[in-house]
Biopython code that builds the backbone (N, CA, C, O; Angstrom):
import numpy as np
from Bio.PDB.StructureBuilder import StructureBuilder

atoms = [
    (1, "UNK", "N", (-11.670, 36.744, -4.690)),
    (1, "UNK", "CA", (-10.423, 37.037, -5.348)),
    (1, "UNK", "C", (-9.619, 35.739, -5.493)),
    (1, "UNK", "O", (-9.196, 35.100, -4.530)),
    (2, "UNK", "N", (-9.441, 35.398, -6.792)),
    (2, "UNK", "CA", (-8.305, 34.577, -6.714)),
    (2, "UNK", "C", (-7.090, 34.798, -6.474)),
    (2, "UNK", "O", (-6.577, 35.910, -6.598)),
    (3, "UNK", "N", (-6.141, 33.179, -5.893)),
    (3, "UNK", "CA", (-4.712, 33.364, -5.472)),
    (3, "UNK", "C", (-4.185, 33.017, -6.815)),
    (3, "UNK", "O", (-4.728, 32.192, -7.550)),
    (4, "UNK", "N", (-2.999, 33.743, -7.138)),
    (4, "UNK", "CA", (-2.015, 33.556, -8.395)),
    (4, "UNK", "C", (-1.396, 32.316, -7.354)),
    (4, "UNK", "O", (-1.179, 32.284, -6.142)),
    (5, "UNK", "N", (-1.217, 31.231, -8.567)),
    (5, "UNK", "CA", (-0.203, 29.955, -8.403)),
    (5, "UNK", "C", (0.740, 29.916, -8.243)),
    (5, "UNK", "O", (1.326, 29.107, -7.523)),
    (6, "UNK", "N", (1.481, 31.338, -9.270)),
    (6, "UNK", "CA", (2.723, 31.080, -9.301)),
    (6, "UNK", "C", (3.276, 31.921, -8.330)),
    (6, "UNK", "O", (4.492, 31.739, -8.254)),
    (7, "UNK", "N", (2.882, 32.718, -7.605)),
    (7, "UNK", "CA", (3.238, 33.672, -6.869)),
    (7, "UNK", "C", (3.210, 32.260, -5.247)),
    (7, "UNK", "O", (4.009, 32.720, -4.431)),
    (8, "UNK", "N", (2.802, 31.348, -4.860)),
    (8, "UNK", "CA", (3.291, 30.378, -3.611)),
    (8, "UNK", "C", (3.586, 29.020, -4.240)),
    (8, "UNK", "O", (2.817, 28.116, -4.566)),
    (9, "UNK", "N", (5.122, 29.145, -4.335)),
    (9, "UNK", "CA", (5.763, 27.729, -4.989)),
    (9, "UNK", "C", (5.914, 27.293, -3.741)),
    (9, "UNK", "O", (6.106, 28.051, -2.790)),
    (10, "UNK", "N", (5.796, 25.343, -3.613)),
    (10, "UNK", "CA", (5.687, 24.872, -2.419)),
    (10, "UNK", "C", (7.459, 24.996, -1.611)),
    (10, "UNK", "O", (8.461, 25.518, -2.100)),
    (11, "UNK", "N", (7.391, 24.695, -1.023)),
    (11, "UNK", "CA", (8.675, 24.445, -0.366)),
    (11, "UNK", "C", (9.545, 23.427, -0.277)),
    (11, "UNK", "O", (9.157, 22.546, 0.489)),
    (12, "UNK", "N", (10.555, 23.238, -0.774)),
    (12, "UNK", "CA", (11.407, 21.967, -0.900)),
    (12, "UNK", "C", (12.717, 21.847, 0.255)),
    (12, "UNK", "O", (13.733, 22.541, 0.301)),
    (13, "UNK", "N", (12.389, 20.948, 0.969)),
    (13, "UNK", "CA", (13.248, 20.687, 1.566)),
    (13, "UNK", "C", (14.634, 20.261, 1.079)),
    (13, "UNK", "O", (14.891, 19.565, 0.096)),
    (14, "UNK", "N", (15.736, 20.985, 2.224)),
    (14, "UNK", "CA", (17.384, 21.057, 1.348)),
    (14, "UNK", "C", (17.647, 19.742, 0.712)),
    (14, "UNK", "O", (17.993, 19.660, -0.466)),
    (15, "UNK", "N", (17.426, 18.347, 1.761)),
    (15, "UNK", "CA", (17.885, 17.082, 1.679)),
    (15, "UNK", "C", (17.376, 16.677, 0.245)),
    (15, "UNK", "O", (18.196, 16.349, -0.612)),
    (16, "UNK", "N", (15.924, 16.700, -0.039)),
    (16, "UNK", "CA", (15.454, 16.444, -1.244)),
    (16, "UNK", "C", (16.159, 17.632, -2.559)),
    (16, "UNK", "O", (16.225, 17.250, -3.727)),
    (17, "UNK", "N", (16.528, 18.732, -2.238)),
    (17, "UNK", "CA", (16.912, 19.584, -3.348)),
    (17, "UNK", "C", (18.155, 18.635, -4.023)),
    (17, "UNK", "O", (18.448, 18.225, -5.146)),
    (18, "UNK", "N", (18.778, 18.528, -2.451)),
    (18, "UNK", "CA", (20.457, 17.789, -3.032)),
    (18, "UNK", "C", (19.951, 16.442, -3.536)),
    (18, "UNK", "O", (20.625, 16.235, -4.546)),
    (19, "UNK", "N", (19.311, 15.657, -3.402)),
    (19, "UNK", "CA", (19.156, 14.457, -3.725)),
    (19, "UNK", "C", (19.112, 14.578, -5.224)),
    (19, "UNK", "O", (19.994, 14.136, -5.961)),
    (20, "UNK", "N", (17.583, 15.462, -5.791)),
    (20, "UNK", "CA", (17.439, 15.429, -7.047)),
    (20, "UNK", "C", (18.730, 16.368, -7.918)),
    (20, "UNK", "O", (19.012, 16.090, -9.083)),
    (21, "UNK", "N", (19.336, 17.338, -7.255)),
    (21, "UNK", "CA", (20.467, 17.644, -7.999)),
    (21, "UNK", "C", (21.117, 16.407, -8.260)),
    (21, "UNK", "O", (21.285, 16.301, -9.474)),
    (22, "UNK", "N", (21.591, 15.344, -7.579)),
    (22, "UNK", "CA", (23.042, 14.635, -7.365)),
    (22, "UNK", "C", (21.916, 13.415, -8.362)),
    (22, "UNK", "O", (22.319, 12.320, -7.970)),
    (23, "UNK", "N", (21.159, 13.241, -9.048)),
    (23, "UNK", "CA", (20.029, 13.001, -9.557)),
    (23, "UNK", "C", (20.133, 13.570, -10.755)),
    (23, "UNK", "O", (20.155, 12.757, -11.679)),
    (24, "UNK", "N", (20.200, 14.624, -11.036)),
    (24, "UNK", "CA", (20.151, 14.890, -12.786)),
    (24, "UNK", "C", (21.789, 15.213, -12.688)),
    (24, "UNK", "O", (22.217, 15.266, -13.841)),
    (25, "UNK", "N", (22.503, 15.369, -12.037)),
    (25, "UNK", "CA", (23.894, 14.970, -12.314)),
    (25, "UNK", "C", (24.213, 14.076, -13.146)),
    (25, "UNK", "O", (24.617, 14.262, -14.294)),
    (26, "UNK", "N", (23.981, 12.686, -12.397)),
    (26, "UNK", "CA", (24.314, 11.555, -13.312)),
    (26, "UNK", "C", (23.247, 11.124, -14.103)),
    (26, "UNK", "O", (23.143, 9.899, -14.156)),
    (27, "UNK", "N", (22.335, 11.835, -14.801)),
    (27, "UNK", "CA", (21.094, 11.665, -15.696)),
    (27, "UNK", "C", (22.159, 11.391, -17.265)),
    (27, "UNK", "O", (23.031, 12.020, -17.864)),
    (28, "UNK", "N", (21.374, 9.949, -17.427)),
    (28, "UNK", "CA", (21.768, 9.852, -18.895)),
    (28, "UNK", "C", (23.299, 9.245, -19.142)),
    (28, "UNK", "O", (23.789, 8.973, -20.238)),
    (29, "UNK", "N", (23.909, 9.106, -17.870)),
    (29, "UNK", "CA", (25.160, 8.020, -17.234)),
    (29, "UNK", "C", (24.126, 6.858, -17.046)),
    (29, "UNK", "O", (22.934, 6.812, -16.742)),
    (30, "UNK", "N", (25.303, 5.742, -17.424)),
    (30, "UNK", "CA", (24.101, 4.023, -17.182)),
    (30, "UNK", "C", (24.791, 3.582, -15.662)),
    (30, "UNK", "O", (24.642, 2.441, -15.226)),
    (31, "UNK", "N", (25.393, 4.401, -15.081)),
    (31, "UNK", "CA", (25.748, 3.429, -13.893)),
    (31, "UNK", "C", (26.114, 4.947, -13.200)),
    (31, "UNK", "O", (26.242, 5.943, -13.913)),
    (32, "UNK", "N", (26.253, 4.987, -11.830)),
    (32, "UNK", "CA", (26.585, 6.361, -10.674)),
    (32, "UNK", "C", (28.294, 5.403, -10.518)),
    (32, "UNK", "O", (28.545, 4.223, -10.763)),
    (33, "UNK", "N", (29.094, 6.402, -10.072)),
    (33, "UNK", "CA", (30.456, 6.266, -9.476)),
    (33, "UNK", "C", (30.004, 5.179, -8.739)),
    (33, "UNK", "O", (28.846, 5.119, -8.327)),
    (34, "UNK", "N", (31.017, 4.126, -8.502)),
    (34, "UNK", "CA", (31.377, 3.359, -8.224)),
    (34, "UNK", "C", (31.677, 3.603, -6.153)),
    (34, "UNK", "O", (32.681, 4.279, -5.928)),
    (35, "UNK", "N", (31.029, 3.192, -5.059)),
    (35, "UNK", "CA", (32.013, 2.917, -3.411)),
    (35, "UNK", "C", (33.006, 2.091, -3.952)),
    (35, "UNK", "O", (33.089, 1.174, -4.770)),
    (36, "UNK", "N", (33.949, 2.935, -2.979)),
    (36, "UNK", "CA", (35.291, 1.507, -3.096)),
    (36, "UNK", "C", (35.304, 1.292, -1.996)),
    (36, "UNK", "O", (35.520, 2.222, -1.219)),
    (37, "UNK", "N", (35.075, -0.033, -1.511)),
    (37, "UNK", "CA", (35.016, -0.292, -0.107)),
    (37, "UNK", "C", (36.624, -1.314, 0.003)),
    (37, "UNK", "O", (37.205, -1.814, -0.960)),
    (38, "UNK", "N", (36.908, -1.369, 0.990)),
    (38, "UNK", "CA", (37.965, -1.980, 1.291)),
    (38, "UNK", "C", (38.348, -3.772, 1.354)),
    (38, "UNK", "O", (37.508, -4.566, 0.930)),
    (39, "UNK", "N", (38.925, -3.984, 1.599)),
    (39, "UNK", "CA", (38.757, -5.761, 1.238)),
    (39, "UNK", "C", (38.335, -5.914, 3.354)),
    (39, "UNK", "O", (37.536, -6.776, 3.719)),
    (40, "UNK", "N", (38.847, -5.201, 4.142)),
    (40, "UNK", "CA", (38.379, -5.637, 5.472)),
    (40, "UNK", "C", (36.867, -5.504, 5.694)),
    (40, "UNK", "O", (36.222, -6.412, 6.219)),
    (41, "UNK", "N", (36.119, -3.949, 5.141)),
    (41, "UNK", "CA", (34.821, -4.032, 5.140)),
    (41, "UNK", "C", (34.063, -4.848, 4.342)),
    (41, "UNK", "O", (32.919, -5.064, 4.743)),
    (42, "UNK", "N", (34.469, -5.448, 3.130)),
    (42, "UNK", "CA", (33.505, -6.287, 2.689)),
    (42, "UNK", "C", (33.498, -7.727, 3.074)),
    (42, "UNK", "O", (32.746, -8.687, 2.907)),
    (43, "UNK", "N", (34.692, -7.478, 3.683)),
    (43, "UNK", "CA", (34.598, -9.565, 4.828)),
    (43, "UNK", "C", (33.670, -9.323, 5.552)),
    (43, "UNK", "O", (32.890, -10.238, 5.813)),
    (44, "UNK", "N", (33.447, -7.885, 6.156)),
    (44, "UNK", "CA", (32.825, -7.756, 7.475)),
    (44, "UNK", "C", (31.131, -8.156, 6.950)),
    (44, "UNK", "O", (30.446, -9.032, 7.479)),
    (45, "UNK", "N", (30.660, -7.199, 5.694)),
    (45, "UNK", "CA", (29.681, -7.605, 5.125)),
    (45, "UNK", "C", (29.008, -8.774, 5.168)),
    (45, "UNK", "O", (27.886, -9.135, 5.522)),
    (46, "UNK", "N", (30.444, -9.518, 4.501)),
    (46, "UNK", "CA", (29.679, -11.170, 3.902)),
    (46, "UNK", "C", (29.305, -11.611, 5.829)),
    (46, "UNK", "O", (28.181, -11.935, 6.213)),
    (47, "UNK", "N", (30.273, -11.528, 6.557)),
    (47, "UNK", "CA", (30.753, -12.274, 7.474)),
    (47, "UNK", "C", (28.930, -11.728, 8.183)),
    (47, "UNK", "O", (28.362, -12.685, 8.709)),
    (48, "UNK", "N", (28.215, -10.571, 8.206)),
    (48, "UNK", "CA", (27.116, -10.171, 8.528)),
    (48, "UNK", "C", (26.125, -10.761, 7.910)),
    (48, "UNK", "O", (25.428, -10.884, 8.918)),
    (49, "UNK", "N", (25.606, -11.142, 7.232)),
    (49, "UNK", "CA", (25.241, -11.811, 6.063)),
    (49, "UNK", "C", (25.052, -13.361, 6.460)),
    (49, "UNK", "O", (23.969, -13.910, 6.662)),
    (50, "UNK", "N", (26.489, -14.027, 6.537)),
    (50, "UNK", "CA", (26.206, -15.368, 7.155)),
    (50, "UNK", "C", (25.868, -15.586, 8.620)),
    (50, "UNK", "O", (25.361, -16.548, 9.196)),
    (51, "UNK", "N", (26.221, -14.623, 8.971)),
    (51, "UNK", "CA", (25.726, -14.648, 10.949)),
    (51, "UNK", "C", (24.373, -14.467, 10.874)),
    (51, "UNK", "O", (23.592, -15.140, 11.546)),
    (52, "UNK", "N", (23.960, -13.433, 9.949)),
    (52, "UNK", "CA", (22.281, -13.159, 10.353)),
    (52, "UNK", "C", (21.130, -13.715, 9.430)),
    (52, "UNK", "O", (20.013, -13.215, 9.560)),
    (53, "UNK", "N", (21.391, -15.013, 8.236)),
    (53, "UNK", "CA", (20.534, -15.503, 7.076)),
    (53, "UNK", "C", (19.747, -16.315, 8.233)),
    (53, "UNK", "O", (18.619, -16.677, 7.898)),
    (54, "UNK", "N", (19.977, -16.507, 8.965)),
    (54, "UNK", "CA", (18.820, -17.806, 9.842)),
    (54, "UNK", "C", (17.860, -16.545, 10.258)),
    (54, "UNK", "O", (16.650, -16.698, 10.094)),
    (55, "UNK", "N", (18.191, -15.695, 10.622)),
    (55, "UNK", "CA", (17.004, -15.071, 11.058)),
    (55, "UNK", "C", (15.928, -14.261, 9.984)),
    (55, "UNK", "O", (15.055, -13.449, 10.287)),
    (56, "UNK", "N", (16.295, -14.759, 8.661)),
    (56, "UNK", "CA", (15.286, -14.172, 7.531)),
    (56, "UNK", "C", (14.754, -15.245, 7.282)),
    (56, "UNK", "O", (15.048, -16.242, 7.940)),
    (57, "UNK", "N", (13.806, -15.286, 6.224)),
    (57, "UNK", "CA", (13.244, -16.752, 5.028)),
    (57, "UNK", "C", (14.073, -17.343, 4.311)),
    (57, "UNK", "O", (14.220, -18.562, 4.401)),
    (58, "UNK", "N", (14.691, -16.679, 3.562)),
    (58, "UNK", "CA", (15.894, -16.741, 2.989)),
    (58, "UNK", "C", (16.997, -15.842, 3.220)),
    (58, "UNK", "O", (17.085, -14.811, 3.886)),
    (59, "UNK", "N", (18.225, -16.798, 2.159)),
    (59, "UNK", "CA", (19.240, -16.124, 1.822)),
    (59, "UNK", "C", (19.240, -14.322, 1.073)),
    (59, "UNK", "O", (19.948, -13.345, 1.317)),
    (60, "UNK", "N", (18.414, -14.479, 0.381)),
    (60, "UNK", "CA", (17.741, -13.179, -0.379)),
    (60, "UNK", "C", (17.384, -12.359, 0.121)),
    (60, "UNK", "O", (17.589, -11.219, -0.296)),
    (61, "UNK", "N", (16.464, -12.712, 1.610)),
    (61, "UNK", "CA", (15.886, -12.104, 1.846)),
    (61, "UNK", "C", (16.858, -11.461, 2.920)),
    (61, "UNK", "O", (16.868, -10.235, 3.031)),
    (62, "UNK", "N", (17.538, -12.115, 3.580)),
    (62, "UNK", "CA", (19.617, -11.391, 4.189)),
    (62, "UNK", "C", (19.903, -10.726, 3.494)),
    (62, "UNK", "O", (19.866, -9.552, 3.863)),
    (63, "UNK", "N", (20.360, -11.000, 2.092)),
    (63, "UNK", "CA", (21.150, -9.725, 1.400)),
    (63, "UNK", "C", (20.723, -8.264, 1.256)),
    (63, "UNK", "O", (21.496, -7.308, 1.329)),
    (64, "UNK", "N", (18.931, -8.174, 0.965)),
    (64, "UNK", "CA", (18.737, -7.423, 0.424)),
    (64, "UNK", "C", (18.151, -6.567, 1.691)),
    (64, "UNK", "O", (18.011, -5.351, 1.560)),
    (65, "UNK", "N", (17.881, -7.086, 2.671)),
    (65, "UNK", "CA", (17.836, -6.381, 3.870)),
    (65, "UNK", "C", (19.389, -5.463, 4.457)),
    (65, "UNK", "O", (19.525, -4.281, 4.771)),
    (66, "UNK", "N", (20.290, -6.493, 4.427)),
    (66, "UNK", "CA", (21.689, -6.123, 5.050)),
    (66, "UNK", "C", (22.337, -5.217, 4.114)),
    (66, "UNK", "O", (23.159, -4.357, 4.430)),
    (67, "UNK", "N", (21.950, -5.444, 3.040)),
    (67, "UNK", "CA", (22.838, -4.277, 1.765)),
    (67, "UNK", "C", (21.601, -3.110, 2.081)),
    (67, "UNK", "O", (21.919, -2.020, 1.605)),
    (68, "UNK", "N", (20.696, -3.103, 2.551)),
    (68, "UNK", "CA", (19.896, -1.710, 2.458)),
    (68, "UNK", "C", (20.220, -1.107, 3.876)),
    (68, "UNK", "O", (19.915, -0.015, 4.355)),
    (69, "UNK", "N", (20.722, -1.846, 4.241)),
    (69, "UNK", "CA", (21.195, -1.044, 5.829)),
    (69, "UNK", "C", (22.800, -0.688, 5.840)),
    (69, "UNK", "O", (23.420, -0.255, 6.812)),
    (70, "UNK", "N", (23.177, -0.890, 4.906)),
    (70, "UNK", "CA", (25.114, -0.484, 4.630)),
    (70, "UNK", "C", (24.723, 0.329, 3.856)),
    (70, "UNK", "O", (25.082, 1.457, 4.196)),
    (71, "UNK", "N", (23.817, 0.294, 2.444)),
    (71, "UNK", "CA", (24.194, 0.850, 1.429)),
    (71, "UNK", "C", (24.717, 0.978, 0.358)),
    (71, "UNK", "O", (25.070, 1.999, -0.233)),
    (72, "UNK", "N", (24.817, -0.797, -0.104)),
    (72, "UNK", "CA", (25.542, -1.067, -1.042)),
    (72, "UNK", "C", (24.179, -1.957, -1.803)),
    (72, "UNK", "O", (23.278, -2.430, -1.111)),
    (73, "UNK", "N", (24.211, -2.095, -3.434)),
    (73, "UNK", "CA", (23.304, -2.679, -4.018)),
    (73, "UNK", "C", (23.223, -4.250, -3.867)),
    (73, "UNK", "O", (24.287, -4.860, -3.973)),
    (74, "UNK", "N", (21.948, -5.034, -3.605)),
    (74, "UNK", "CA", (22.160, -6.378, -3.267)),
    (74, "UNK", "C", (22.789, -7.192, -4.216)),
    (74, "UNK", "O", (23.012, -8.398, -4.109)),
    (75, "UNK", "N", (22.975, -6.682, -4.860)),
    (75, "UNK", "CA", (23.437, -7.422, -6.215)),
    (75, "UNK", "C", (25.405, -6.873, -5.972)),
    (75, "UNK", "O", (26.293, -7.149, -6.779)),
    (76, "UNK", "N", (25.500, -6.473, -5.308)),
    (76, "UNK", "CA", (26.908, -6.338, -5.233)),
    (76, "UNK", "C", (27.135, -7.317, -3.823)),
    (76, "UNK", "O", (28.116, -8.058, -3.747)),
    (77, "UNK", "N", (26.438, -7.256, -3.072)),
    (77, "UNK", "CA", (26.895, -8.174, -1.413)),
    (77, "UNK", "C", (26.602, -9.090, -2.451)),
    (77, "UNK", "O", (27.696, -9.006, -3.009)),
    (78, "UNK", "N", (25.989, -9.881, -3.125)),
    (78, "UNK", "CA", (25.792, -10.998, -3.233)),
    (78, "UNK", "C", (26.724, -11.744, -4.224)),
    (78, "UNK", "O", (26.874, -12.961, -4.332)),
    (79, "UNK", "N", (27.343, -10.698, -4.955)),
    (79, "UNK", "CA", (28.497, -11.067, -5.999)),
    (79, "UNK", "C", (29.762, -11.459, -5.004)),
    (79, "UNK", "O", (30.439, -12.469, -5.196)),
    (80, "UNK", "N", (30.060, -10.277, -3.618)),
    (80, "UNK", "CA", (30.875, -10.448, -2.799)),
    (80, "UNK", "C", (30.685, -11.849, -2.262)),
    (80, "UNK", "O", (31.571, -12.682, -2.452)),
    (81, "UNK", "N", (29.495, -12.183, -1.551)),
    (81, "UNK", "CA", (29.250, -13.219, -1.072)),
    (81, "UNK", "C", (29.721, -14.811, -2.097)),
    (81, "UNK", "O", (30.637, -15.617, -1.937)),
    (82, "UNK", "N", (28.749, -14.739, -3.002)),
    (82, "UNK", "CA", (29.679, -16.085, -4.074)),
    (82, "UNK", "C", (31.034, -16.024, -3.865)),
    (82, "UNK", "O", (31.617, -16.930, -3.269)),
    (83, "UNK", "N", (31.755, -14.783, -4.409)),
    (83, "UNK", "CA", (33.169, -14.687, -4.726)),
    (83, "UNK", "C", (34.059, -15.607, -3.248)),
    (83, "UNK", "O", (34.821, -16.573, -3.248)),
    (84, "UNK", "N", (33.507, -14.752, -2.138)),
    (84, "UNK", "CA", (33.596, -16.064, -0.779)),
    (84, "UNK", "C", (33.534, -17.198, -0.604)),
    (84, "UNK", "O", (34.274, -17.833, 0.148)),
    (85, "UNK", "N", (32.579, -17.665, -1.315)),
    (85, "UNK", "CA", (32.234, -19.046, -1.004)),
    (85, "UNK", "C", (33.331, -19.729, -2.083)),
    (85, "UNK", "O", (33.669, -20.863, -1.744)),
    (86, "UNK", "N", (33.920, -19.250, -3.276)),
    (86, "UNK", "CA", (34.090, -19.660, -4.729)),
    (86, "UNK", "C", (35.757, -19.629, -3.854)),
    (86, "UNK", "O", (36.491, -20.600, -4.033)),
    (87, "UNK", "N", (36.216, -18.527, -2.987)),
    (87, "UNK", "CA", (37.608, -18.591, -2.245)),
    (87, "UNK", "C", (37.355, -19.765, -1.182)),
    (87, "UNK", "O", (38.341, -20.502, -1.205)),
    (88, "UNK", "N", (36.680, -20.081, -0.527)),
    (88, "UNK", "CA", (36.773, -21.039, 0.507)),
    (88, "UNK", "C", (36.216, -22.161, 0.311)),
    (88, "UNK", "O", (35.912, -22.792, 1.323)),
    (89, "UNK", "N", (35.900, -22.775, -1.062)),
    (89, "UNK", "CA", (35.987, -23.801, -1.616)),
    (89, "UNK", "C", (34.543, -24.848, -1.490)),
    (89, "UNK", "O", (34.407, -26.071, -1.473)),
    (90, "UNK", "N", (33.649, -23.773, -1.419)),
    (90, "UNK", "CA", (32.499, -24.027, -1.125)),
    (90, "UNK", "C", (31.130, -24.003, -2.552)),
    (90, "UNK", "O", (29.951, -24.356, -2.569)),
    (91, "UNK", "N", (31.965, -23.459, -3.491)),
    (91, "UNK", "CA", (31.464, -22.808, -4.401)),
    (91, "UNK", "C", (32.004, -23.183, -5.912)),
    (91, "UNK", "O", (33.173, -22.808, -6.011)),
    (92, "UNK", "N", (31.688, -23.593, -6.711)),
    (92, "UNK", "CA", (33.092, -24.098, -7.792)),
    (92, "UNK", "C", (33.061, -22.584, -8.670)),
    (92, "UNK", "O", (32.054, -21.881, -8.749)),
    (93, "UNK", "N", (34.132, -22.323, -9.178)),
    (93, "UNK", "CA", (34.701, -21.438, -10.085)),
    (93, "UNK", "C", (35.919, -20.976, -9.713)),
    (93, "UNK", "O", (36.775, -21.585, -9.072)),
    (94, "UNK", "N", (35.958, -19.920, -10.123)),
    (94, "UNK", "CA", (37.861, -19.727, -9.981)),
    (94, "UNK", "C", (37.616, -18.574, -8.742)),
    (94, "UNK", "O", (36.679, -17.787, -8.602)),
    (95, "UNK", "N", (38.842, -18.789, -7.891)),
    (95, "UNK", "CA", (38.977, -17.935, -6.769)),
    (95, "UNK", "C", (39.172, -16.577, -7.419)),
    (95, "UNK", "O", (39.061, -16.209, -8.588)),
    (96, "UNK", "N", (39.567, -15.813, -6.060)),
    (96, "UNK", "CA", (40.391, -14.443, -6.059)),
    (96, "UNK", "C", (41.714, -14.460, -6.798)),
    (96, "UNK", "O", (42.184, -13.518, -7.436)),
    (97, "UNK", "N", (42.149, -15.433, -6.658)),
    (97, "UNK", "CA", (43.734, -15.431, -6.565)),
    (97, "UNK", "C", (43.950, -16.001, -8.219)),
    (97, "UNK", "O", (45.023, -15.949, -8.820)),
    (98, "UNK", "N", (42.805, -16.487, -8.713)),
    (98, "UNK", "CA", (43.472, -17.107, -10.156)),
    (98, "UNK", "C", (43.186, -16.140, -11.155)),
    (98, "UNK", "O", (43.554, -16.324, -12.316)),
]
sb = StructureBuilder()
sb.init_structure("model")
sb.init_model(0)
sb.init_chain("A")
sb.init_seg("    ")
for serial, (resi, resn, name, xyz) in enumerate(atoms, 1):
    if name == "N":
        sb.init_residue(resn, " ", resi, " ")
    sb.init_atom(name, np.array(xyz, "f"), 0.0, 1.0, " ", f" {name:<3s}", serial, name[0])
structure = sb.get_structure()
């Protein structure tokens, strides 16, 4: 005797249900809402970032580790990070403040 297919759909776990909902939510949006993180947590960031780059290969290889353990895209710590260096005069372009 055969089993009908459609009669045992597999089982989806809740975490993955919500994921792919919150997933075709923003389907067909070019960017998800925006974290607003605060100006104290993202010092704390960079300030993580420069304490812990000696212990990677690279600089790159800091960001994209340390932004996957906060949760923010490496490409955003690392915009934060310049913008730091560009305020403390380490960096040429225009600060925060201009």
């Amino acid at each position: 005797m055969e089993k009908d297919h459609d009669s045992e759909s597999p089982r989806v776990s809740w975490r993955l249900y919500f994921f792919l909902m919150r997933e075709l939510e923003f389907m067909g949006t070019k960017k998800r809402p925006a974290k607003n993180y605060s100006p104290e947590v993202r010092e704390r960031f960079i300030k993580m970032v420069l304490e812990h780059e000696g212990n990677y290969a690279n600089r790159r290889a800091a960001i994209y580790s340390i932004a996957g353990k906060i949760g923010c895209h490496p490409k955003t710590l690392r915009i934060w990070l310049h913008q730091a260096e560009r305020d403390r005069g380490l960096r040429p372009g225009p600060t925060s403040e201009e």
